[in-house]
C-alpha positions as MATLAB code, in Angstrom:
seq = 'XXXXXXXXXXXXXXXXXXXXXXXXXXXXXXXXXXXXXXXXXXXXXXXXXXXXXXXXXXXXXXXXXXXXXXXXXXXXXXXXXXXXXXXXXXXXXXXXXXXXXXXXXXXXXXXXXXXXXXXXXXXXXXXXXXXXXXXXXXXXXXXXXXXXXXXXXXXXXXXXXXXXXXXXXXXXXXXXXXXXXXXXXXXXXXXXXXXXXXXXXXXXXXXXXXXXXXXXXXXXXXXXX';
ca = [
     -10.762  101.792   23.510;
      -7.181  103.787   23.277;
      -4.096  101.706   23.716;
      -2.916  103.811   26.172;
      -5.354  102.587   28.816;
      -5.351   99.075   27.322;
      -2.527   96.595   29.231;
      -0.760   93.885   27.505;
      -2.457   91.503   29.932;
      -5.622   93.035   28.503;
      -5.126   92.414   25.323;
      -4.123   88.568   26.485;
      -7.155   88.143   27.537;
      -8.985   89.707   24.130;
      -6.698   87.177   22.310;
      -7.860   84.241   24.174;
     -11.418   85.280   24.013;
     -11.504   85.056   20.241;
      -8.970   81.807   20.442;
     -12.188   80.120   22.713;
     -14.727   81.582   20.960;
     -17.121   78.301   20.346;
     -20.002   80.039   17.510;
     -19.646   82.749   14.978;
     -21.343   85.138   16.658;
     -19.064   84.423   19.918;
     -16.298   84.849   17.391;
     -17.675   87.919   15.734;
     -18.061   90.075   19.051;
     -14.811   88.637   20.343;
     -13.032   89.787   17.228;
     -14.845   93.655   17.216;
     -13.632   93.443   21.455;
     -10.084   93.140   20.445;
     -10.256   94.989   17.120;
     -11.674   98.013   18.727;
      -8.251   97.575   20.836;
      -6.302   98.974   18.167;
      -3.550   97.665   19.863;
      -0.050   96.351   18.052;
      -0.176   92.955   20.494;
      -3.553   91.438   18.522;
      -2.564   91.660   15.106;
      -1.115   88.215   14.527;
      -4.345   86.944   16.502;
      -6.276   90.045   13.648;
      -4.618   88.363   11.029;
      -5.763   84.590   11.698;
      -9.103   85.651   12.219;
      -8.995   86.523    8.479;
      -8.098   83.213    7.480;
     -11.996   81.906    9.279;
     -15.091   81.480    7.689;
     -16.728   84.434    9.138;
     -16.835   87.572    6.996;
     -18.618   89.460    9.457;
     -15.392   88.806   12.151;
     -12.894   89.195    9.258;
     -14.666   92.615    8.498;
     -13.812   93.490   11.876;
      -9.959   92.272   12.361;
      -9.357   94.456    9.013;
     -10.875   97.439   10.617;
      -8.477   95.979   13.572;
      -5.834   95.817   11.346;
      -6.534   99.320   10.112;
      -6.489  100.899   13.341;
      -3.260   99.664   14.600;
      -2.172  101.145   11.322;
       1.706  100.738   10.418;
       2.421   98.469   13.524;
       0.720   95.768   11.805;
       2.210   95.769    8.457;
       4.988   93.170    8.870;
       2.590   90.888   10.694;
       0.105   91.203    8.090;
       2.885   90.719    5.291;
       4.195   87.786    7.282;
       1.373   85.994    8.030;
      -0.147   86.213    4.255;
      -1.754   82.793    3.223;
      -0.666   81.990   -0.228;
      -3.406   79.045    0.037;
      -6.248   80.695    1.453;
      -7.466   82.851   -0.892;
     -10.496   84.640    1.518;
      -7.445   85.510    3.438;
      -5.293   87.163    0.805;
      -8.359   88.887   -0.300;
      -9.272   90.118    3.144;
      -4.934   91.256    3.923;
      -5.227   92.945    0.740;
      -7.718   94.986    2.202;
      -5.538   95.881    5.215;
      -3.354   96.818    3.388;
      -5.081   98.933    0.899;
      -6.803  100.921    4.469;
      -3.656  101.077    6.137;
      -1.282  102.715    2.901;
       1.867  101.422    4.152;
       4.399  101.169    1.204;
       5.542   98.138    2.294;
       2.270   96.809    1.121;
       3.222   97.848   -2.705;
       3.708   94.592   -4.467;
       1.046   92.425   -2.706;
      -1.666   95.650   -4.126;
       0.270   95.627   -7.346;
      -0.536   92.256   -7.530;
      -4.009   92.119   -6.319;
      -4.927   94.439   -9.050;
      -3.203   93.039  -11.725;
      -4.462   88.817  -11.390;
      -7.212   89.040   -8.374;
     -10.152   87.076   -9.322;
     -12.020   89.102   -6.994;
     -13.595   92.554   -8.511;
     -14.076   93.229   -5.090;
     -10.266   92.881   -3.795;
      -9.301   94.368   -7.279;
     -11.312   97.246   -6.085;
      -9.610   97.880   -2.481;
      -6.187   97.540   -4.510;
      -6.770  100.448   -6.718;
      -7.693  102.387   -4.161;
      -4.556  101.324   -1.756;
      -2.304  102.354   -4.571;
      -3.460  105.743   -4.952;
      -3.232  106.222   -0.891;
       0.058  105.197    0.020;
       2.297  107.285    1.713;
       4.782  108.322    0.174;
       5.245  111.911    1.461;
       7.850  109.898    4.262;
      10.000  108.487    1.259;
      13.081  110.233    0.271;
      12.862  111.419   -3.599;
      14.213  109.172   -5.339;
      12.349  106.147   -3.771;
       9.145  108.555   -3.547;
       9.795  108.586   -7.462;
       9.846  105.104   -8.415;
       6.983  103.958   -5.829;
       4.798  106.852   -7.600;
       5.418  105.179  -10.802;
       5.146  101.502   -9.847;
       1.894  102.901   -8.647;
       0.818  104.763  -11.829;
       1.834  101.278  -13.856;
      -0.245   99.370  -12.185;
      -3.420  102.052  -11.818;
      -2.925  102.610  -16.133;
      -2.906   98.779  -16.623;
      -6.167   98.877  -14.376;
      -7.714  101.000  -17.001;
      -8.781   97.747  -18.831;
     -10.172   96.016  -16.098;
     -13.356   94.398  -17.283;
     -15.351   95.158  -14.088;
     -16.541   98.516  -13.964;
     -16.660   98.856  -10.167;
     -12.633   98.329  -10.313;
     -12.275  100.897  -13.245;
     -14.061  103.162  -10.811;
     -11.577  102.735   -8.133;
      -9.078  103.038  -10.330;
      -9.860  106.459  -10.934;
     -10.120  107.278   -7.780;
      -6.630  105.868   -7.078;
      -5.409  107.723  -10.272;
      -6.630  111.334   -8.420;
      -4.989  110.339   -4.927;
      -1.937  110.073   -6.966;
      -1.757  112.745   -8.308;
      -0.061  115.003   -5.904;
       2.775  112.195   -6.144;
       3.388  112.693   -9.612;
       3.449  115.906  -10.100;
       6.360  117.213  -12.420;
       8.138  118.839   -9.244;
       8.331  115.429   -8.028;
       8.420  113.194  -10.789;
      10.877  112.589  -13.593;
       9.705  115.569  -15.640;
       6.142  115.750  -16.599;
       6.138  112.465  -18.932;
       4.243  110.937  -14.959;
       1.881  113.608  -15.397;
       0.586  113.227  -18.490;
       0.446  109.598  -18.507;
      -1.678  109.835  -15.198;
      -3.919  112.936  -16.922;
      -4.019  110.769  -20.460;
      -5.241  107.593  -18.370;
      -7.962  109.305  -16.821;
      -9.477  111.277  -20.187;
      -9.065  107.870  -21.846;
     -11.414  106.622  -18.856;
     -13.929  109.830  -19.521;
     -14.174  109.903  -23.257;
     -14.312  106.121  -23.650;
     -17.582  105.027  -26.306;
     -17.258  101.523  -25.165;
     -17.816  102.265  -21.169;
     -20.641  100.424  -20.294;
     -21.067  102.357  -17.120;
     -21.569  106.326  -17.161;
     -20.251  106.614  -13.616;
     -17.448  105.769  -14.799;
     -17.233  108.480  -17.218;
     -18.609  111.381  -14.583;
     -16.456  110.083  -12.039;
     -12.867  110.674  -14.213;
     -13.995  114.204  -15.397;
     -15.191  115.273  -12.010;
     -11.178  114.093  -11.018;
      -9.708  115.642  -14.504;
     -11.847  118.813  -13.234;
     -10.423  118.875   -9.601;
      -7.104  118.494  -11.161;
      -7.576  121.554  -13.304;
      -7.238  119.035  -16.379;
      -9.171  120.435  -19.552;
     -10.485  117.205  -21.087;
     -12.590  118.651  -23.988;
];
């Protein structure tokens, strides 16, 4: 459904179907109705859903979430429940899909003390897809390497499903720090150093791992030995 044939009245009544919604699979197809919306006027009701007991239904109101894109950032950012930790988990995930930069230190944080491999994961990935092409230099800068901190310290995660995000996140970023954007090529190597210590590391108990960083030190023209 595009929001420009979708009334405001419409989406009223999308709201109140998931707000009456009286099973979980009432509240599941309500939530996919006004998800597939995409329209700025559900998120708050997108973002409660997240907060339920229903994965399938919060599954849906971050694909929502995701479609509405920037629109729902503040919402989302707003409406974050310190005390509900599904929530969180499932924002962080909006978040991560949508790549607003006003997301930054709710990702930086997931990856850094999530308990969740799983939320961990989406973070990584969020941080390497920001966008930061709309940020003037200097800002584009610093975000790049607030991003790059976070994705190096993510190195040592001890699940290897978020090391593996992490290096995708590290070859998203890349573009961001390269040294015509970045202070000098210090970004660069760090970034390039990170993922060879990811490829040639004895201890990784996962080989994925291993392919997956020289497949993105070989896209990045990176020679890795």
């Amino acid at each position: 459904m595009s929001t420009s044939v979708v009334t405001q009245s419409d989406v009223a009544a999308l709201v109140e179907a998931v707000q009456r919604a009286d099973s979980a699979l009432g509240l599941l197809q309500a939530t996919q109705a006004l998800a597939a919306s995409a329209h700025p006027d559900g998120a708050t009701c997108l973002v409660e859903v997240l907060g339920f007991n229903n994965p399938g239904a919060a599954v849906a109101a971050v694909d929502g979430l995701i479609a509405i894109g920037v629109p729902a950032v503040d919402t989302i950012l707003t409406n974050i429940d310190g005390y509900n930790y599904g929530a969180r988990a499932w924002a962080v995930r909006a978040l991560a899909g949508i790549g607003d930069v006003r997301g930054l230190e709710v990702l930086e944080d997931a990856l850094g003390k999530d308990i969740g491999p799983s939320v961990r994961r989406a973070a990584a990935r969020g941080l390497g897809q920001l966008r930061l092409d709309a940020l003037p230099p200097p800002q584009r800068r610093t975000t790049a390497e607030r991003c790059l901190q976070a994705l190096v310290e993510g190195c040592r995660d001890g699940e290897w499903v978020v090391r593996y995000a992490v290096v995708v996140g590290l070859e998203s970023l890349a573009p961001a720090v390269h040294p015509e954007l970045a202070e000098g090529p210090a970004a660069q190597q760090r970034l390039h150093d990170a993922l060879i210590g990811l490829c040639r590391n004895p201890t990784e108990e996962a080989p994925v791992v291993q392919l997956r960083a020289a497949l993105a030190l070989q896209r990045l023209g990176v020679n890795h030995g």
